[in-house]
C-alpha positions in Angstrom: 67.6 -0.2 -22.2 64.3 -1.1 -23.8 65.0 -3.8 -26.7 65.1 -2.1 -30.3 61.7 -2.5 -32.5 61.8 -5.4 -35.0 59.5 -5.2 -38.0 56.1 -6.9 -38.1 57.3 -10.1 -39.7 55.1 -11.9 -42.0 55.3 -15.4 -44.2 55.3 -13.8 -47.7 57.7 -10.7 -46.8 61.2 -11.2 -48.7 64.4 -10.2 -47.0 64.4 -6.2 -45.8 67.9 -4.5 -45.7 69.9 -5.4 -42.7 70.3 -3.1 -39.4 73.0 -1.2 -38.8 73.6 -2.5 -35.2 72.5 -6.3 -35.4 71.4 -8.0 -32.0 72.6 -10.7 -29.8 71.2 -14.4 -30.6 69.5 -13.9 -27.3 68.1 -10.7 -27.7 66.8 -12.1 -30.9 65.4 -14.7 -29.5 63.7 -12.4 -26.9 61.9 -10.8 -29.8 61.4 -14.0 -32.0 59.4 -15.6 -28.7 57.4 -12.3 -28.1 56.3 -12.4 -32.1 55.4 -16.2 -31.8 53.2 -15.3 -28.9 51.4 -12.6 -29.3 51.4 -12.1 -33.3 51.2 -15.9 -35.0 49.4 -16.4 -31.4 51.2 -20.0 -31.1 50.0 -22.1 -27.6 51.8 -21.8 -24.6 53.5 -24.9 -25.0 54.6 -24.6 -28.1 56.3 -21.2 -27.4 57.7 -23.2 -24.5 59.3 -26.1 -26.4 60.8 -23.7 -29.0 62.2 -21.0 -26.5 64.1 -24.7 -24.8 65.2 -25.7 -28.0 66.2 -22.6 -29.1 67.9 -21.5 -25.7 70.1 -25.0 -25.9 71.0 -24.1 -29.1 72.2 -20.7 -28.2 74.4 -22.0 -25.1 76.5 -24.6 -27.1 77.2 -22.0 -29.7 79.3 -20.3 -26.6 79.2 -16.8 -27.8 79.2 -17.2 -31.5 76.7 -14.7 -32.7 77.0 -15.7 -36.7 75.8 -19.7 -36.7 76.5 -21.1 -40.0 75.3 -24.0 -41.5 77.9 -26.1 -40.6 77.3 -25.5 -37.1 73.3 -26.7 -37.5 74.3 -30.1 -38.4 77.6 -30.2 -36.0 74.6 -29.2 -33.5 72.0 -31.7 -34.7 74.7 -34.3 -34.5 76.0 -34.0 -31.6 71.8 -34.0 -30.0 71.6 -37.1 -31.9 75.2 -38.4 -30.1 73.3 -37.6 -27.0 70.7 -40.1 -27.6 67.9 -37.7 -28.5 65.1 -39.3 -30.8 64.4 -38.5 -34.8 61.1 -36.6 -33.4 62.7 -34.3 -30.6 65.6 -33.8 -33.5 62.9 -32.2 -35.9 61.4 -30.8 -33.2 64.6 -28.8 -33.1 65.4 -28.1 -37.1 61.8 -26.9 -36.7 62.7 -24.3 -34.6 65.9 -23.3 -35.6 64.5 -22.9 -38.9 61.1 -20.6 -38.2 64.0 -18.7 -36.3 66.5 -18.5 -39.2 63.6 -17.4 -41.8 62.4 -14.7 -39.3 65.5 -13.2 -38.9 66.0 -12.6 -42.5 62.8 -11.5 -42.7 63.5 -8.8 -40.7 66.7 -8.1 -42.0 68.8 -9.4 -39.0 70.4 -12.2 -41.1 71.1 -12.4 -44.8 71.2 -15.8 -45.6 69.4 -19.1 -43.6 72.1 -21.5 -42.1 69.2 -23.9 -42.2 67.9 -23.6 -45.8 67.9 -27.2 -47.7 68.2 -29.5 -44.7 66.5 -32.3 -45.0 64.4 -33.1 -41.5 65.1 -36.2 -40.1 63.0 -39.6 -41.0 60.3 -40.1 -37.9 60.6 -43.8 -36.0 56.5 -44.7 -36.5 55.7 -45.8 -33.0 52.4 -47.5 -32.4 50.1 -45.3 -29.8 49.7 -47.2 -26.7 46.0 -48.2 -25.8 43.7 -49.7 -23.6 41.4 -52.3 -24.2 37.8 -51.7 -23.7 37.8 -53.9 -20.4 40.8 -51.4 -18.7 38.7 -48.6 -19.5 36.2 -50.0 -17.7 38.0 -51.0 -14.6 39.7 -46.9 -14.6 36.2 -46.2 -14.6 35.2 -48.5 -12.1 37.9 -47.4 -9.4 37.7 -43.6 -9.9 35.8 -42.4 -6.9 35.5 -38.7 -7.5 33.5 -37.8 -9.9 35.7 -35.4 -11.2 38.1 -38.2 -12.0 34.9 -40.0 -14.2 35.0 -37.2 -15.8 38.2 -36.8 -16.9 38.4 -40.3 -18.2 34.7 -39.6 -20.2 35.9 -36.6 -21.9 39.6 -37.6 -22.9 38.0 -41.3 -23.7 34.4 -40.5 -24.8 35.4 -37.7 -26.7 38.8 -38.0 -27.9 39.6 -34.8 -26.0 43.8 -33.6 -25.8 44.2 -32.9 -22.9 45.1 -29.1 -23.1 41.4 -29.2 -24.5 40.0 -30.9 -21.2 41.6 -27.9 -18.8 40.7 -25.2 -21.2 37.2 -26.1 -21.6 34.7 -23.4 -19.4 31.3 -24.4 -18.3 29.6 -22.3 -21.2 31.6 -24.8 -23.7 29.0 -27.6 -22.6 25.9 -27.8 -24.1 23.8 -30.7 -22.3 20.9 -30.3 -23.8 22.3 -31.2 -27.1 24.8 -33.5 -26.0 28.2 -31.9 -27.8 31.4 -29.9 -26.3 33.1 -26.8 -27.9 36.5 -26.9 -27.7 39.6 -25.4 -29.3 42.2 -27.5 -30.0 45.4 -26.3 -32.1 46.1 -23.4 -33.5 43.4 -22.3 -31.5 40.9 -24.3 -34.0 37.2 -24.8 -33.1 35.0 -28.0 -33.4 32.3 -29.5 -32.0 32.8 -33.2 -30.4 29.5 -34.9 -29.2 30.1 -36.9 -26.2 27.5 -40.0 -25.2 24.8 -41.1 -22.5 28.3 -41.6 -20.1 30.0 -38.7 -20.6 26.5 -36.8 -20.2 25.9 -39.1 -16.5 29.4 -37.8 -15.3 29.2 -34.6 -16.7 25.6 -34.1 -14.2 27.2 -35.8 -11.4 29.9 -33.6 -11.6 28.1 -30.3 -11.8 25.5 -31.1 -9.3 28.3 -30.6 -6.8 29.2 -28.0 -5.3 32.8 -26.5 -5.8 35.5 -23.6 -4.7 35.1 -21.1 -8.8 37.3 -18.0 -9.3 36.8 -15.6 -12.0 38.9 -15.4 -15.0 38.5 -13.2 -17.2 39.4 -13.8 -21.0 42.5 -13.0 -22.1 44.1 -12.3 -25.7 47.7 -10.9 -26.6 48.3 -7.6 -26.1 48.0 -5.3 -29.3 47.1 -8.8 -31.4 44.4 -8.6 -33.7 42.0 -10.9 -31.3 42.5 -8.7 -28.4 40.6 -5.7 -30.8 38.0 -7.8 -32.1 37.0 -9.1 -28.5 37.3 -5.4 -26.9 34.0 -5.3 -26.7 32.7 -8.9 -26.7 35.0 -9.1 -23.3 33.6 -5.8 -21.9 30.2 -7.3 -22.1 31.3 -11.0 -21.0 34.2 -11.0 -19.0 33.9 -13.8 -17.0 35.1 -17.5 -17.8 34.6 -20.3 -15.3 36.5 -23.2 -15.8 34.6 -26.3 -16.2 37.5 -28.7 -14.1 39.0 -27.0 -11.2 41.1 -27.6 -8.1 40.9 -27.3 -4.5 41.7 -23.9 -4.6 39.2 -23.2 -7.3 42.3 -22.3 -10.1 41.9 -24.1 -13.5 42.9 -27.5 -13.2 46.4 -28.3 -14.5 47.5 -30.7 -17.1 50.1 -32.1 -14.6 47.1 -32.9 -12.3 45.5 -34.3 -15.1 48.2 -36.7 -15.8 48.7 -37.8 -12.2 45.4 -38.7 -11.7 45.7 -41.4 -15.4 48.6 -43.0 -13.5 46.5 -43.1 -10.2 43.5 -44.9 -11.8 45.5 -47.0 -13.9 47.8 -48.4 -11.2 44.5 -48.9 -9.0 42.6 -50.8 -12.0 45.5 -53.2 -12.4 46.9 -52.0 -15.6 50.7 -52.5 -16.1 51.1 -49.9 -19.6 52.9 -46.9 -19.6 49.7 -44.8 -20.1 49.2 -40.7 -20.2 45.9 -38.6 -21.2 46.6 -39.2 -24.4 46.5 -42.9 -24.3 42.6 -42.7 -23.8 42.4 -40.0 -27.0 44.4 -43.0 -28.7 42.4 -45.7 -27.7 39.1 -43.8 -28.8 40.0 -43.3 -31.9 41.2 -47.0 -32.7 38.3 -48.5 -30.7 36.0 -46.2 -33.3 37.6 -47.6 -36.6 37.3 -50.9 -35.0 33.5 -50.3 -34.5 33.6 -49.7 -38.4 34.0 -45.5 -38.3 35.4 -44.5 -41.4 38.7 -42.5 -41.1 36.9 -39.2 -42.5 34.4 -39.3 -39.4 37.2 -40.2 -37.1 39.7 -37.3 -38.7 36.8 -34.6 -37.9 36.5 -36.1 -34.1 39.8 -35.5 -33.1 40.4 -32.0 -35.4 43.8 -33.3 -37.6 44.2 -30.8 -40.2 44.8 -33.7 -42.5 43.6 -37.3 -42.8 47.6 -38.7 -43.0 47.7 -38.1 -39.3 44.2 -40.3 -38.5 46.0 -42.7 -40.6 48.1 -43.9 -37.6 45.2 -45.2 -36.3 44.2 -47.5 -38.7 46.6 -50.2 -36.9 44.2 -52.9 -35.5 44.7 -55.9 -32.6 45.7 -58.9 -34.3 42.5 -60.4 -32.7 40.8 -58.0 -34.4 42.1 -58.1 -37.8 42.0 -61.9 -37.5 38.4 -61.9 -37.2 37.7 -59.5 -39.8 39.3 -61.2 -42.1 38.5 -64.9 -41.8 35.1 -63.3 -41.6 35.6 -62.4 -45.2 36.9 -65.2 -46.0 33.5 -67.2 -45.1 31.4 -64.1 -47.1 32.9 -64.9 -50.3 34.1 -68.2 -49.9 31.8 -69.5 -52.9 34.2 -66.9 -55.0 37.9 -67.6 -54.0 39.7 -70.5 -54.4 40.4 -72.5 -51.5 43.4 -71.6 -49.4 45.4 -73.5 -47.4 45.2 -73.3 -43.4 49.1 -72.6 -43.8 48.2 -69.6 -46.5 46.0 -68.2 -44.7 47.6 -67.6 -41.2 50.7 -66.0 -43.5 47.9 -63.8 -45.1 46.7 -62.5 -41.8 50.2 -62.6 -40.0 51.6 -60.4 -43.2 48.4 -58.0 -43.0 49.3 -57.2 -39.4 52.6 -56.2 -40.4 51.5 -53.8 -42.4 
């Protein structure tokens, strides 16, 4: 039996009189996925990590069809028992509640077992980076040049890396020196990438290499898919700028195992992943003296709170910046002790 319609849901619609035959928490979670993905248009992984979360969820309930608040934080508690972290944990309040308000949105619920809890406080965990120098020796010990160019983009231009394997050959403007890419909730910008990135992105091309045709996809019956009907008709093909063996898009998994091949080549003992090189191009930036504004539009956050994390500095570097101060305006300030002044710094890179 084909599963029963569910109203278009939308943000702003108040609660809608219930159904007469209500569904199963899975086949509500069957539609709840399908309206994630093809109306609100959410990324793959997303509507992977909230399907998980909310299939877990699901399973412990063991056949109890009407959750109640009580058994969200029984549920959360017993995640948190099992040693999961404050971020997956509001990872999965997260989900549980854009599930929660959809059903009563569509009238499948009537009240929100998860309306007023409080998510749980974040741990702040420093991003891990590299030093300028183990850049350089990734660099120097990638042979293949599509390796150089992985470590240009996600370094040079602060690329995630779903942006590196979605990016197609017509996002690359040489001439001009910048990359279109989308990066989430399917935003657009425009990151220019440098003299490197531009020597590794014509080594790379002047190769040849195994292409298949894709052709652009958008959700069926979404809003996209009607407005591209005939842009796609015209322009139907999409080649992949980074590709396998067999020609396919390259994978993120690929991605990933070639940062731990370079790294344990070039020496380096950190626990490193793509986005270590995003991280340590945004923090070697502000050290260069980028302002946060500049470095916020280079990496597409929504909101400047999230560059923020960022702003934490090598106590080298912090050291230096500020007993160069110190010798600026030491005809202004009082003379500090040597003692004072190693307290100053060692309290500023606690902050």
């Amino acid at each position: 039996m084909p599963p029963r319609a569910i109203p278009k849901y939308s943000r702003g619609a108040g609660p809608q009189a219930p159904h007469s035959e209500s569904l199963s928490l899975s086949d509500s979670l069957h539609e709840y996925v399908r309206h994630i993905e093809q109306e609100r248009g959410l990324s793959a992984n997303t509507v992977s990590a909230y399907k998980s979360d909310l299939t877990a969820f699901i399973q412990w309930l063991k056949g109890n069809n009407e959750p109640t608040r009580h058994d969200v934080a029984k549920y959360l508690s017993s995640q948190k028992a099992l040693g999961q972290s404050s971020s997956s944990t509001t990872r999965v309040l997260a989900s549980m509640r854009g599930w929660f308000a959809w059903q009563r949105a569509t009238g499948l619920r009537q009240n929100d077992p998860c309306e007023g809890f409080q998510s749980p406080q974040k741990a702040k965990h420093l991003p891990q980076i590299l030093t300028p120098d183990e850049v350089a020796a990734m660099l120097a010990v990638a042979e293949k040049s599509r390796d150089r160019l992985i470590i240009e983009l996600l370094y040079g231009a602060g690329l995630r890396v779903t942006e590196l394997v979605k990016l197609d050959l017509k996002d690359v403007n040489l001439s001009q020196g910048y990359i279109r890419c989308l990066g989430k909730g399917s935003k657009e910008r425009i990151v220019p990438f440098g003299a490197r990135a531009m020597e590794a992105l014509q080594q790379f091309l002047a190769q040849p290499r195994k292409t298949k045709t894709i052709r652009a996809k958008a959700p069926p019956g979404s809003r996209a898919a009607g407005e591209r009907s005939r842009a796609t008709s015209l322009n139907a093909k999409a080649l992949p700028l980074l590709v396998d063996l067999q020609g396919n898009r390259l994978s993120r998994l690929v991605v990933w195992q070639a940062i731990k091949r370079l790294a344990a080549r070039a020496g380096i003992k950190k626990s490193l992943s793509p986005h270590s090189l995003r991280h340590s191009f945004a923090t070697h930036l502000l050290e260069g003296g980028a302002d946060l504004r500049s470095v916020q539009e280079l990496l597409g956050h929504s909101s400047v709170v999230t560059t923020q994390l960022y702003t934490h500095v090598s106590r080298n570097h912090l050291k230096k910046a500020y007993q160069s101060a110190q010798l600026r305006f030491s005809s202004q300030l009082a003379p500090i002790s040597s003692h004072s002044s190693t307290q100053a710094v060692d309290a500023m890179t606690k902050i």
